[in-house]
Backbone as a ProteinNet text record, in pm:
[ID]
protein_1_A
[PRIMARY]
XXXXXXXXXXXXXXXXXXXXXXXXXXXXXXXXXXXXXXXXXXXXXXXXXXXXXXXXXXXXXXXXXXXXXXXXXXXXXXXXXXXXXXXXXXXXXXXXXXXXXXXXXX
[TERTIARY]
7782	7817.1	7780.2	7666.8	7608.9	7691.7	7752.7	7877.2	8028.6	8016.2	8161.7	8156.2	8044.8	8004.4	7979.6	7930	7918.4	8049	8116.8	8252.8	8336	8371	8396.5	8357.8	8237.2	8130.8	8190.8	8210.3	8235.3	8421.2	8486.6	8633.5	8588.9	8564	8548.7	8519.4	8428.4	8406.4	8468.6	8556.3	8666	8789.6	8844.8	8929.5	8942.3	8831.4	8868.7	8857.9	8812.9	8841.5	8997.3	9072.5	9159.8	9231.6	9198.3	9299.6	9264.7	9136.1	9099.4	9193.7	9280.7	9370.2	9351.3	9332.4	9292	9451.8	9464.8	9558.7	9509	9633	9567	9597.6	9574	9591.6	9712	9814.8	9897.9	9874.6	9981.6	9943.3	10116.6	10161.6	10300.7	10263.7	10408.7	10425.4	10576.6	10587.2	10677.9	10773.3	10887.6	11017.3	11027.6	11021.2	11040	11039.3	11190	11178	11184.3	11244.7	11335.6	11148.2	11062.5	10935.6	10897.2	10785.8	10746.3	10561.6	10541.9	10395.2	10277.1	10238.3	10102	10248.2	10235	10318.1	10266.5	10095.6	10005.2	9927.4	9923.3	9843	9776.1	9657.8	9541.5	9551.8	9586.4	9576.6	9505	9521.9	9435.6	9510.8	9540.8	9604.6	9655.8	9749.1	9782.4	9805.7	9776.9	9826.9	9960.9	10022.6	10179	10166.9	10271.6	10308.9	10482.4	10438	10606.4	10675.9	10720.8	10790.4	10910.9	10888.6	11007.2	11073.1	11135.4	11260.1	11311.4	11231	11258.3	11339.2	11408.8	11496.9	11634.4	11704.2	11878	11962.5	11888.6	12000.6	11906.9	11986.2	11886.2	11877.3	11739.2	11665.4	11662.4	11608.5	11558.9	11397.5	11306.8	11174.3	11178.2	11239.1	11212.6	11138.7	11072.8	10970.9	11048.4	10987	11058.9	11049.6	10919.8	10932.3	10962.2	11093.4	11174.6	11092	10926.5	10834.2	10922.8	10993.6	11042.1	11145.8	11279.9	11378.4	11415.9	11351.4	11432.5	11583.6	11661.4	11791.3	11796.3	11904.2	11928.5	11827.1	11740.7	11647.2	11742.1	11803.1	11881.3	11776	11820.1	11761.7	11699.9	11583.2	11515	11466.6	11462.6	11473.8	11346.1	11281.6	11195.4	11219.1	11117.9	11120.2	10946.7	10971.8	10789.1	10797	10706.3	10664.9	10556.1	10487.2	10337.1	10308.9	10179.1	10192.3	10090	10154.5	10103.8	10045.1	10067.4	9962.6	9918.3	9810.9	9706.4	9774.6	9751	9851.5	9853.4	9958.7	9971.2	10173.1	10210	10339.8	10406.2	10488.8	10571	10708.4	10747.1	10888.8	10943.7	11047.8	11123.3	11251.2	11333.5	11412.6	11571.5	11655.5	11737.1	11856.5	11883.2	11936.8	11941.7	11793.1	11737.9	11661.9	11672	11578.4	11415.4	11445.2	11326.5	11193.6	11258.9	11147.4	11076.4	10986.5	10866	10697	10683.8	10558.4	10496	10369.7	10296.2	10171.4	10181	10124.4	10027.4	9895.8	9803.9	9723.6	9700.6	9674.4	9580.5	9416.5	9254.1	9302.8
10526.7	10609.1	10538.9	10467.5	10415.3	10276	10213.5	10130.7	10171.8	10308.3	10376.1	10399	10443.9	10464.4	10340.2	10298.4	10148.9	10095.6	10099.5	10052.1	10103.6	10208.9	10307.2	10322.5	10239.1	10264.9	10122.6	10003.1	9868.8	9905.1	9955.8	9964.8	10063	10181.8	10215.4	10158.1	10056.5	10028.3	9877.5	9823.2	9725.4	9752.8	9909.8	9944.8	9983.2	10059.8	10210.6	10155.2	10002.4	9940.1	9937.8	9874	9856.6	9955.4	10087.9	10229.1	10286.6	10223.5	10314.2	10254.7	10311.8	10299.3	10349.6	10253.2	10338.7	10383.6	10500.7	10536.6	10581.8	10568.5	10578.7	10721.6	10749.8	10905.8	10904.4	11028.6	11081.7	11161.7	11073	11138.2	11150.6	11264.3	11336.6	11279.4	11273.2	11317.7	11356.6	11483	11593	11551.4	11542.4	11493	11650.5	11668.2	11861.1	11837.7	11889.3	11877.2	11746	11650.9	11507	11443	11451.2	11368.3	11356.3	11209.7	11225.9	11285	11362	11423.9	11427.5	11308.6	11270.1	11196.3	11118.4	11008.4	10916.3	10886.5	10769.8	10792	10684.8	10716	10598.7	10662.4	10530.8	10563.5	10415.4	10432.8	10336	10294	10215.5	10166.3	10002.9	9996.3	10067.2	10052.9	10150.2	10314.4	10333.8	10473.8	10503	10624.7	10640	10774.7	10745.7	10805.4	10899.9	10992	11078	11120.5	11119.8	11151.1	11265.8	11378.2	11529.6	11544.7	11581.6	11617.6	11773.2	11830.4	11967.8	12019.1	11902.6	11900.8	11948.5	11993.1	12029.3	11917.5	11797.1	11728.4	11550.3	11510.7	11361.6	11263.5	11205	11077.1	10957.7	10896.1	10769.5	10762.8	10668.1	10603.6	10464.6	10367.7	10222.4	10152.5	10072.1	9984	9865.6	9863.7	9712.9	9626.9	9548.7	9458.1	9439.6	9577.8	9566.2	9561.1	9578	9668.2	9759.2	9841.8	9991	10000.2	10090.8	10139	10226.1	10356	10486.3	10513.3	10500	10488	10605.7	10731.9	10849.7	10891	11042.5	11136.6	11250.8	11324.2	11439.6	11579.7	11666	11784.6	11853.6	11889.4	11893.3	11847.8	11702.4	11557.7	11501.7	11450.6	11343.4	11171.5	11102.1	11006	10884.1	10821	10802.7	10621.7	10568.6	10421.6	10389.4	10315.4	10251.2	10148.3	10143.8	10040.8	9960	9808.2	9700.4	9547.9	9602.2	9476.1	9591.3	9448.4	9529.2	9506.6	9611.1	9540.7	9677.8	9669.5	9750.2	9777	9905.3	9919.8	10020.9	9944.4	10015.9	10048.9	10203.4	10244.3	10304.9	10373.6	10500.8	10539.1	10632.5	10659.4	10581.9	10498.1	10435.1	10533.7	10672	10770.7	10822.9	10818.2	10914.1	10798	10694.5	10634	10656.2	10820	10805.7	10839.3	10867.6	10916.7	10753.3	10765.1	10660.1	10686.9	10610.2	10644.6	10532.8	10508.1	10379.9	10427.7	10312	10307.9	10224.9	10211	10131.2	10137.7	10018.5	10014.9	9895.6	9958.5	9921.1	9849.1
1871.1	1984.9	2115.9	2126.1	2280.6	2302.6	2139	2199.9	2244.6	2194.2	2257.7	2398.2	2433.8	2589.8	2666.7	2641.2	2692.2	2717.5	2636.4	2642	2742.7	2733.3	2814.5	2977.8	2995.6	3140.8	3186.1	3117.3	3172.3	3190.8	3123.5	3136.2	3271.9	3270.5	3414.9	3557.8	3513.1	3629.1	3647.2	3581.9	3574.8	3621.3	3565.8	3640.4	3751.1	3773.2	3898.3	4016.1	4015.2	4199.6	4183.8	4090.5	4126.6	4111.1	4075.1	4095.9	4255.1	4293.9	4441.2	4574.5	4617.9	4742.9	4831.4	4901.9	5085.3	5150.5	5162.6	5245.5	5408.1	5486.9	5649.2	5647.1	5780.1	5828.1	5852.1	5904.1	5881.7	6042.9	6136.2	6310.4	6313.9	6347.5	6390.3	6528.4	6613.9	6759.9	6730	6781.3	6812.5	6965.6	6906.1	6974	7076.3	7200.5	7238.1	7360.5	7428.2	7583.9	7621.5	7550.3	7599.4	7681.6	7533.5	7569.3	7398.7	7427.5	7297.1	7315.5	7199.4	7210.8	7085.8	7107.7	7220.7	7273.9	7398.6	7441.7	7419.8	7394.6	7335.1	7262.1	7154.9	7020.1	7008.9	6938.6	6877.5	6770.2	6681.2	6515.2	6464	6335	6232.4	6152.1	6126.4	6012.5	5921.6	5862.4	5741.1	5769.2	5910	5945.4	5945.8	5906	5963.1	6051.6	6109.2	6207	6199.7	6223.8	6170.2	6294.1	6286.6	6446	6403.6	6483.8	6458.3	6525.6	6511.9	6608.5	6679.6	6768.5	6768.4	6888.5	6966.4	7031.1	6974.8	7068.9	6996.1	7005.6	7060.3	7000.1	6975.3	6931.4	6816.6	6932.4	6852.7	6917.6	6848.9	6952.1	6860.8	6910.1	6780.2	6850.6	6805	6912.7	6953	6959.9	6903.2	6969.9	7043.3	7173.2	7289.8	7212.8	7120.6	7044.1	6937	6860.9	6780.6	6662.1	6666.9	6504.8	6465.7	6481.7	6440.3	6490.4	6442.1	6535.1	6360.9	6434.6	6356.2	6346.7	6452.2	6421.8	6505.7	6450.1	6506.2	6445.7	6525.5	6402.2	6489.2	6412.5	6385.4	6448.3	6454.5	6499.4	6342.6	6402	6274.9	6173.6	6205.2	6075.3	6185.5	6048.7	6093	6062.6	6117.4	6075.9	6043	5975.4	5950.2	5952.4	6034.4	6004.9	5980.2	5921.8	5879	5921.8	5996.2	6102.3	6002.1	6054.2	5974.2	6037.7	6170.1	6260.9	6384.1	6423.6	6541.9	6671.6	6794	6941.5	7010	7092	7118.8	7124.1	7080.3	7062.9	7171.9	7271.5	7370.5	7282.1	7253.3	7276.2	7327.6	7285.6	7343	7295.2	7368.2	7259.4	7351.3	7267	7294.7	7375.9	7339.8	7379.7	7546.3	7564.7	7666.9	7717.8	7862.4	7882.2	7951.4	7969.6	8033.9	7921	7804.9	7698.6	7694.7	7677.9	7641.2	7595.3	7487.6	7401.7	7415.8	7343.3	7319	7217.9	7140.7	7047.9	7043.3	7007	7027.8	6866.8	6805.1	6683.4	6690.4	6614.2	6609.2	6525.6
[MASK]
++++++++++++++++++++++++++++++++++++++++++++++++++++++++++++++++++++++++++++++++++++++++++++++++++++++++++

């Protein structure tokens, strides 16, 4: 029995690093009134970011340096990216020029 457990305690602890996954947080900004909200965000690697749409009619969220481009987001549709380098990220929505966000990632 104390070699079944044993056994059992080294497979545990052989595997379970490589089952443990760090996922990031999960930060919305809400498309409402032809603005984006927060309009600036601080994130962390591996964070995503969802972006909604609660305007009546569709957006986009751009990044100037072409990290991201959601495309259309439809009324009522979201859209989500995972940020994967550090900087800082200027967009907006290709539609509407005065919408503009920024993104800043630790």
């Amino acid at each position: 029995m104390r070699n079944l457990l044993g056994g059992a305690l080294i497979a545990y602890i052989l595997i379970a690093p490589a089952q443990a996954t760090v996922q990031g947080t999960r930060h919305t900004v809400t498309i409402d009134g032809v603005q984006f909200s927060p309009a600036e965000l601080i994130v962390h690697l591996g964070d995503r970011i969802v972006w909604v749409n609660k305007d009546p009619f569709p957006h986009t969220a751009t990044a100037i340096n072409k990290a991201f481009d959601s495309g259309s987001i439809a009324v009522n549709a979201s859209w989500s990216y995972t940020v994967t380098k550090k900087g800082e990220i200027d967009y907006g929505c290709t539609f509407h020029p005065t919408m503009k966000g920024k993104i800043k990632v630790q």
